[in-house]
C-alpha positions in Angstrom: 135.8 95.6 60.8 137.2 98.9 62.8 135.3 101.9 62.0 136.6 105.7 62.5 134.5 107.8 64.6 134.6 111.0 66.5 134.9 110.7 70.3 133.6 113.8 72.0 134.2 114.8 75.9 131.1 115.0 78.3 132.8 116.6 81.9 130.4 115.8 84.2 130.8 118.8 86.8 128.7 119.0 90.6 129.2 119.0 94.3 129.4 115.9 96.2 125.6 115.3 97.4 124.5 114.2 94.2 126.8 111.2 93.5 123.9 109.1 92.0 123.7 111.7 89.4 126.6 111.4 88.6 126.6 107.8 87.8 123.0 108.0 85.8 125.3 110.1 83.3 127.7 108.3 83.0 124.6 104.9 82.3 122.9 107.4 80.0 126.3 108.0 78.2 126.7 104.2 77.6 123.2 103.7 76.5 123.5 106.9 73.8 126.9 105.0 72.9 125.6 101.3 72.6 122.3 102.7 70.7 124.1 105.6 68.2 127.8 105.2 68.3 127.8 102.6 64.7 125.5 104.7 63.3 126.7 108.3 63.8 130.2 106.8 64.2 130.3 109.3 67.3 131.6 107.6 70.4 130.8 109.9 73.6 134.1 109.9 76.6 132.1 110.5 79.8 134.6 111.9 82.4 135.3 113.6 85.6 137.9 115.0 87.7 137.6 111.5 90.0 138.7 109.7 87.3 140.4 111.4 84.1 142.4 114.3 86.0 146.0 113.5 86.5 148.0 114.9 89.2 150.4 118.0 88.8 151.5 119.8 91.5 152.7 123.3 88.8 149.1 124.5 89.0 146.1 124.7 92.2 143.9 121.4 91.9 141.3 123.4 90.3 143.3 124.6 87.6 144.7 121.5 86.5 141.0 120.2 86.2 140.3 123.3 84.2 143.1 123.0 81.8 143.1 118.9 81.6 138.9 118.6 81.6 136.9 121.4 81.2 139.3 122.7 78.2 139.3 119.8 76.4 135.4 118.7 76.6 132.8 119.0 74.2 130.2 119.1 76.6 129.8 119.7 80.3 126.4 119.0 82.1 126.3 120.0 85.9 123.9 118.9 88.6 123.1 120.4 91.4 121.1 119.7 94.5 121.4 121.0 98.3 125.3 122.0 97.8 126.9 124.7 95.7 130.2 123.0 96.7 133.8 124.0 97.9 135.0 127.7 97.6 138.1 127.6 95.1 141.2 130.1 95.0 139.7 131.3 91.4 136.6 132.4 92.7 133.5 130.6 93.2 133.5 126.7 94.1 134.7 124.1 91.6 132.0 123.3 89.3 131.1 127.0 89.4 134.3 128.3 87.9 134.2 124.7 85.1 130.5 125.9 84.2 132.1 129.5 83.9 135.2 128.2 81.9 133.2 126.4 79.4 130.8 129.0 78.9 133.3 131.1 77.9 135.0 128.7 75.6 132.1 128.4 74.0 131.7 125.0 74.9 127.8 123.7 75.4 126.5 123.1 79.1 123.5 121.9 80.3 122.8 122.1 84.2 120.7 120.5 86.4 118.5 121.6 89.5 116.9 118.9 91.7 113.9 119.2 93.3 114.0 116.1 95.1 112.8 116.1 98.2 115.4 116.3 101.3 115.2 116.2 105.1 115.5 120.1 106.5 117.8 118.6 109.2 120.4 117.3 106.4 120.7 120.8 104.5 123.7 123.6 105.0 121.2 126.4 105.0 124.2 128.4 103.9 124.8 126.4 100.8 121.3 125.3 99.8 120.2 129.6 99.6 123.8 129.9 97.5 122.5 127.0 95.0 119.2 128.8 94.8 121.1 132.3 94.0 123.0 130.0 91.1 119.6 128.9 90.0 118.4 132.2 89.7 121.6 133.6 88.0 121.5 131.1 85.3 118.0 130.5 84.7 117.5 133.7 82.3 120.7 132.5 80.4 118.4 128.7 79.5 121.4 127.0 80.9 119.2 125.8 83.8 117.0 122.3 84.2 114.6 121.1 87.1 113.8 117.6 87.6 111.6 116.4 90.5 112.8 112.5 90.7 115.7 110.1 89.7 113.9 108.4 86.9 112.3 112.2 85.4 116.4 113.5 85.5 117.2 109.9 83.9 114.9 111.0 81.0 116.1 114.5 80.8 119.5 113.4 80.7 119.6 110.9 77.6 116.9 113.6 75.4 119.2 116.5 76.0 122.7 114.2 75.5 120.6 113.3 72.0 119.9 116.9 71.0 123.6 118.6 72.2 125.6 115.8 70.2 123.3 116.1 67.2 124.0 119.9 67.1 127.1 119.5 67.6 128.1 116.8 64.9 125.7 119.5 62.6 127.8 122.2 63.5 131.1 120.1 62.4 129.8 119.4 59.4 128.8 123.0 58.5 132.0 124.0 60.1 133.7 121.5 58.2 132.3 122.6 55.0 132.5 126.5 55.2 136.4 126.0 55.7 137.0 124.0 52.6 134.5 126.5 50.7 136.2 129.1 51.7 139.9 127.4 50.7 138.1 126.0 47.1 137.0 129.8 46.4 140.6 131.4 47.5 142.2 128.6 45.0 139.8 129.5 42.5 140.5 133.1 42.2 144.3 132.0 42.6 144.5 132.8 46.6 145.5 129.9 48.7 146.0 130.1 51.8 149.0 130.6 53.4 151.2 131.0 56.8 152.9 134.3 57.6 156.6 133.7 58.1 157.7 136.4 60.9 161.3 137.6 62.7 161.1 135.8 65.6 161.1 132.8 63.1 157.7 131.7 64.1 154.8 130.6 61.7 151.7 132.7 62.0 148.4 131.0 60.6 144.8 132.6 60.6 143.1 129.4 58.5 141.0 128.3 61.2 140.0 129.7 64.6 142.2 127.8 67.0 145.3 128.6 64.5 144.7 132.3 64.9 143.7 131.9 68.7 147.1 130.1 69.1 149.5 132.7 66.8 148.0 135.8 69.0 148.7 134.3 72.0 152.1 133.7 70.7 152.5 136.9 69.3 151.6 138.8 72.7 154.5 136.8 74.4 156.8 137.4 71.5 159.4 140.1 72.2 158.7 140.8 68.5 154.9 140.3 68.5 153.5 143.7 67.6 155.6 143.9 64.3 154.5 140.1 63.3 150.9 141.2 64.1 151.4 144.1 61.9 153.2 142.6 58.7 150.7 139.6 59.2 148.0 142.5 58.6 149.4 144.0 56.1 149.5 140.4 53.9 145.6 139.8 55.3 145.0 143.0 53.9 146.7 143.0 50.8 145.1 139.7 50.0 141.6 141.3 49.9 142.1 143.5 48.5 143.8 141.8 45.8 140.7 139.5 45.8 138.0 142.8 45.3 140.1 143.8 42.0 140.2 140.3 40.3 139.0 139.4 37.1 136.6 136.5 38.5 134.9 139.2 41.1 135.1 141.7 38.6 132.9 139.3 36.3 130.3 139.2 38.7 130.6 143.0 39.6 129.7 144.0 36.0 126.2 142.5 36.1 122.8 143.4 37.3 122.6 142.3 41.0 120.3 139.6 41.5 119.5 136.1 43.7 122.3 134.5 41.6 125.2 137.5 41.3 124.7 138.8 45.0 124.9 135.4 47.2 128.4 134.3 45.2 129.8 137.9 45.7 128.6 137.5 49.1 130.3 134.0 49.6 134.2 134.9 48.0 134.3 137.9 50.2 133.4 136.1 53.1 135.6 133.3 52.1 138.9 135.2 51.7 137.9 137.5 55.1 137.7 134.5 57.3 141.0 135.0 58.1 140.7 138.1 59.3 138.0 137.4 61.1 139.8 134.5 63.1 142.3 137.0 63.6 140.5 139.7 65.4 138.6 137.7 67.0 141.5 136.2 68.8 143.0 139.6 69.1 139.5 140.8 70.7 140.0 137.8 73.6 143.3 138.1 74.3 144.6 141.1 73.5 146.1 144.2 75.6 142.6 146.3 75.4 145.1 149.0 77.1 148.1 149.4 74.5 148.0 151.7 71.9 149.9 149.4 69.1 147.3 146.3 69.6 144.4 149.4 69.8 145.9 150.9 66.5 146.3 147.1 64.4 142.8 146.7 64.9 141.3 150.6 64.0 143.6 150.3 61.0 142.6 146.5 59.9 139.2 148.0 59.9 139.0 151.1 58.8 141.4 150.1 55.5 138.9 147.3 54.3 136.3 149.9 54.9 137.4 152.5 52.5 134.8 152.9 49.2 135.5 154.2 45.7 132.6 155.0 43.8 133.2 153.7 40.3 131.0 151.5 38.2 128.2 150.3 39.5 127.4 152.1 43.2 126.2 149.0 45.0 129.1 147.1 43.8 131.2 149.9 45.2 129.5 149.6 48.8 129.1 146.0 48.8 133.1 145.8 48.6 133.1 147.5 52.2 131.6 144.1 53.3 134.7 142.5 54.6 135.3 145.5 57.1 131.5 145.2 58.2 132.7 141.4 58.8 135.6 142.6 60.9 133.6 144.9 63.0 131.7 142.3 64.1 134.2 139.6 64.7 136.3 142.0 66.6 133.3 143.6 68.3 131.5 140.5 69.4 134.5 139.1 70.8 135.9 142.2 72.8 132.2 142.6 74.1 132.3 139.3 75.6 135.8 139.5 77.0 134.8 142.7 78.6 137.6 144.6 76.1 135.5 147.8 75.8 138.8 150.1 74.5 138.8 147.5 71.3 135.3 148.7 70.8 136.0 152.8 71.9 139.1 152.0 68.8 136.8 151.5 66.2 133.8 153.5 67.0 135.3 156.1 67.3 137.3 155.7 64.0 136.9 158.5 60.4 136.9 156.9 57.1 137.7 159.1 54.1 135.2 159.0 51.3 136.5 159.6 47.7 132.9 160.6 46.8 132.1 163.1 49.4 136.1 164.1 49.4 135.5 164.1 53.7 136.1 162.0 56.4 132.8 159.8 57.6 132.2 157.8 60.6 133.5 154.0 60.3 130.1 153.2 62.0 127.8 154.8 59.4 130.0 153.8 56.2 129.7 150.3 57.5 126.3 150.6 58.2 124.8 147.3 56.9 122.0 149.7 54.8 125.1 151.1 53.0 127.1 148.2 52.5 124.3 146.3 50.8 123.0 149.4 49.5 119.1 149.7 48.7 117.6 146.4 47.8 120.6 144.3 47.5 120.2 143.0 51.2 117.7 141.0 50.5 119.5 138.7 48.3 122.2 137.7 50.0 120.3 134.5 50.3 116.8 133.5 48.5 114.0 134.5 50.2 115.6 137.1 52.4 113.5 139.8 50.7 110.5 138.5 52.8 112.3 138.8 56.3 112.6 141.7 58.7 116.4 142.0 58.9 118.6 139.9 56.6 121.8 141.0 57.3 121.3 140.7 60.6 120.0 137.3 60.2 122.7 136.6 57.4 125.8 137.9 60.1 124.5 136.4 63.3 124.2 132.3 61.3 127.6 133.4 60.0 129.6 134.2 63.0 128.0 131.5 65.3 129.3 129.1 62.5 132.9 130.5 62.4 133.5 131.9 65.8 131.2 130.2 68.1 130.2 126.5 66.7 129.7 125.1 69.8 128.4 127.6 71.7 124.7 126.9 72.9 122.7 129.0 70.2 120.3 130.9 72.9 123.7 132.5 74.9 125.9 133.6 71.4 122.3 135.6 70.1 122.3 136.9 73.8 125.9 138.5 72.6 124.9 139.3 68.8 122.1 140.8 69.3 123.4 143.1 72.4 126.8 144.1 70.0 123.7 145.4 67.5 122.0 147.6 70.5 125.7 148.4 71.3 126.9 149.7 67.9 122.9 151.1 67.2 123.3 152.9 70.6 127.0 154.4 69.8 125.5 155.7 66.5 123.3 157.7 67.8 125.4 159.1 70.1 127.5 160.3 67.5 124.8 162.3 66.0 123.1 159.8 63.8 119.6 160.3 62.7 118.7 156.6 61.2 120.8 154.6 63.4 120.8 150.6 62.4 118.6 148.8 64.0 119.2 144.9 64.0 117.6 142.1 65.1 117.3 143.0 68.4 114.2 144.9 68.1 112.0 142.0 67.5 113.8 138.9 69.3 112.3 138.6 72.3 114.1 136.2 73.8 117.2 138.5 74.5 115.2 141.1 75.6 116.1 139.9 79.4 120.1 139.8 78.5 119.8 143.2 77.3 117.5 144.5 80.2 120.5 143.1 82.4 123.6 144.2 80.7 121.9 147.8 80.7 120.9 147.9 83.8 124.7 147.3 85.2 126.0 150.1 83.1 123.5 152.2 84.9 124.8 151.4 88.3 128.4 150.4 87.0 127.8 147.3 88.4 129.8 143.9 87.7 132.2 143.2 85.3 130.9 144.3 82.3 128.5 147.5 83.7 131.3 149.8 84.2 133.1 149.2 81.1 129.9 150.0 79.1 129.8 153.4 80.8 133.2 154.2 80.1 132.1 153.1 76.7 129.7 155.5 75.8 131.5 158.5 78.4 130.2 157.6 81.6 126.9 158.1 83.4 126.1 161.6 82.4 126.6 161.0 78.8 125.1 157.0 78.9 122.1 158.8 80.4 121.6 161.9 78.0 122.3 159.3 75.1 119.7 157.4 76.8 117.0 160.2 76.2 118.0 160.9 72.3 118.3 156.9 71.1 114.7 156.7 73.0 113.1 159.8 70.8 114.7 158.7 67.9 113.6 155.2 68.2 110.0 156.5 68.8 109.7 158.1 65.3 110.8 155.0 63.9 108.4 153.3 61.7 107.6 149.8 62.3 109.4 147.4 59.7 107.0 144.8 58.0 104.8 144.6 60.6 107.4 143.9 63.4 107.6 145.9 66.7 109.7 149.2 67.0 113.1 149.6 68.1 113.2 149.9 71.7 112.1 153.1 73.2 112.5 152.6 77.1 116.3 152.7 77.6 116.2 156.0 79.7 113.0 154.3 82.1 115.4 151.0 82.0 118.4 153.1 83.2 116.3 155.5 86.0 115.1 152.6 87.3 118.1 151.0 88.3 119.6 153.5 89.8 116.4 153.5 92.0 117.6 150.2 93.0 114.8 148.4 91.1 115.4 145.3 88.4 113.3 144.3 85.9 114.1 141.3 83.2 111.0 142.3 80.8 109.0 145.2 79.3 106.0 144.4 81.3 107.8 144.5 84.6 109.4 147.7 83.5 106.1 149.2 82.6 104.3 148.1 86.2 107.0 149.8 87.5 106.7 152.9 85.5 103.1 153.3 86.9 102.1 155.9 89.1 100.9 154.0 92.4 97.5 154.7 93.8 
């Protein structure tokens, strides 16, 4: 009898002197196929630009590949060998800009390095020192594999096909399931979703990711867009709110906080902000970073949902500033990685007016996690958090992967998190803020060489992102003297059960680099703080 089952995409992406790797895919493919496919009722599509890419003469070759392969795979794996391949009229050579494109879609990739050996005579010095500049670009991101023979890359292969396909069919499921919570809790308090009709008679929908992805980008073409994206807010806005006054939150409001009252708040706001979320996330990729109106829908979708009144119960009043905490990330971690620094400038930079203090605050310190889950209330947002170092942290960066980033390979999205924490932590202090918010960033280790990086090129204005994290924070003179204050102030920082300090070294980090030195780790960056004998 037939059977439904998913079919996901594996591009398989390399120059042209690794052909036999190519085909040990494609082998490894049908073997995961004829050995899981029943089973998982997943069926994997191996294909390439030799054999699924269609020709269309509207677009270069390479961007027809990009738009017919790389967009719609699930997984891309690259090999590499002696060749980085042909140079392209998008910058860099074809499987270069597909990696790129899928890494930013948030797609999985896994690439390959041989180590095979090769006759000197049969190498293009040229291109065998640009694959081992590749290598070395993509090794700190744990993109990168080595393998020293056919049969150990034949091994490599089907383990890591196993592992990427059984994350991502997890990461369906979860997805699958936070999206009809989040629709069974909206129904339940009498919310269901709905699209936004708009004047340029278009249907605007923020349910899931790709709907709001697909409405902004329609919306920026629209003649009309700006006003659509503004009455669409206005309803997204209205609709939380009418969510933190009903009777079913309220219920929950007027008892003590504990393991059972916190995580169901927790879950209904989260549910009737994804949305939102969707929304500025899209709004944070696509967006005009430049024009004032797209600047101001954002500050103002924020800083509204931000807005406390004390009354009743105080942590009941903070904790209903949660959905503009959940905004400030979406938007923030999306416009970081798109290299959108204004969004970020846009909100930072943003006043909320407290009822309670009758004055204006900073948005960054009302929505200061500490605040928003005020006192001990953090550490139930789910069981067992009261034992870890940083819950919300922990609690956001689970929660945004799963709605913004489901595919994304888990090592490159922390990479992002945990830099928007040092970002926001960084901009806080900056803005005169004794007890910044440190996040998770001051005890994962493993994104300690992303960070080193990304600071680094805003030292030197160097790269895509480097200068815009300057302009970020006011340029060089003002990164720099920001640099000396967040590194006293993290000094007197205590240390938080047992877990390192926040990092104290940004000013060494930043001198130096403009010294011309790089370091990826603390130890490199303290040898090279040593006086030399």
């Amino acid at each position: 009898m037939p059977i439904e089952a998913k079919i996901y995409r594996i591009l398989i992406a390399s120059p042209s002197d690794v052909i036999e790797e190519r085909e040990i895919i494609r082998k490894e493919v049908d073997r995961w196929n004829a050995m899981h496919a029943e089973d998982m009722k997943i069926i994997l599509m191996s294909i390439g630009w030799e054999t699924n890419s269609t020709p269309d003469l509207r677009d270069s070759g390479q961007e027809v590949i990009n738009r017919q392969l790389v967009d719609k795979c699930d997984l891309l794996i690259g090999v590499f060998w002696t060749r980085l391949g042909t140079p392209t009229v998008l910058g860099g050579t074809g499987t270069e800009v597909e990696i790129a494109r899928a890494r930013n879609e948030g797609k999985r990739c896994i690439v390959y390095f041989s180590d095979k050996e090769v006759s000197p005579s049969k190498i293009d010095q040229e291109q065998y020192r640009q694959v081992q500049e590749y290598w070395n670009q993509l090794q700190p991101t744990g993109l990168a594999n080595r393998y020293n023979s056919i049969d150990d890359f034949k091994e490599r292969v089907f383990r890591h096909i196993t592992s990427a396909v059984q994350e991502i069919a997890r990461e369906d499921k979860a997805r699958r399931a936070a999206e009809q919570e989040a629709k069974l809790t909206e129904q339940a308090i009498g919310l269901p979703i709905q699209t936004i009709p708009t004047t340029s008679n278009t249907e605007i929908s923020f349910n899931t990711l790709s709907e709001a992805q697909t409405s902004v980008k329609i919306l920026l073409d629209s003649r009309f867009g700006v006003q659509d994206m503004e009455d669409a807010k206005e309803q997204e806005i209205a609709r939380i709110q009418s969510v933190l006054t009903s009777p079913d939150l309220g219920e929950l409001f007027s008892r003590q906080p504990s393991v059972e009252t916190i995580p169901a708040i927790v879950q209904i706001l989260e549910a009737a902000t994804t949305p939102s979320m969707y929304a500025l996330a899209a709004i944070g990729s696509y967006a005009d970073e430049n024009s004032q109106e797209w600047l101001d829908i954002v500050g103002d979708w924020i800083e509204r949902l931000s807005t406390r009144k004390i009354e009743g119960y105080e942590w009941a009043s903070y904790i209903k500033t949660y959905p503009g905490l959940l905004l400030l990330y979406a938007l923030g971690i999306s416009a970081l990685r798109a290299g959108k620094m204004n969004f970020l400038k846009e909100v930072t930079s943003r006043q909320v007016y407290l009822r309670e203090y009758r004055c204006d605050s900073l948005l960054l310190e009302v929505l200061d996690p500490r605040y928003v889950f005020y006192n001990t209330i953090s550490g139930m947002i789910e069981p067992g958090f009261e034992r870890r170092f940083s819950p919300v942290s922990d609690h956001l960066d689970s929660l945004l992967k799963n709605k913004l980033y489901p595919r994304e390979e888990e090592a490159r999205y922390i990479d992002w998190f945990d830099f928007l924490e040092f970002v926001l932590s960084f901009k806080a202090v900056q803005q005169s803020k004794e007890y910044p918010y440190f996040g998770s960033f001051t005890w994962r280790w493993e994104t300690k060489r992303f960070m080193f990086k990304m600071i680094q090129d805003a030292a030197v204005g160097e790269g895509r992102y480097g200068s815009g994290i300057s302009d970020l924070f006011g340029g060089d003179a003002k990164l720099q003297e920001t640099a000396v204050i967040y590194d006293k102030v993290a000094s007197n920082s205590k240390k938080d059960f047992g877990r390192i300090v926040p990092p104290s070294y940004i000013n060494p980090l930043i001198q130096i680099a403009k010294q011309g030195i790089r370091v990826s780790s603390y130890d490199e960056l303290m040898k090279n703080l040593q006086p030399t004998r």
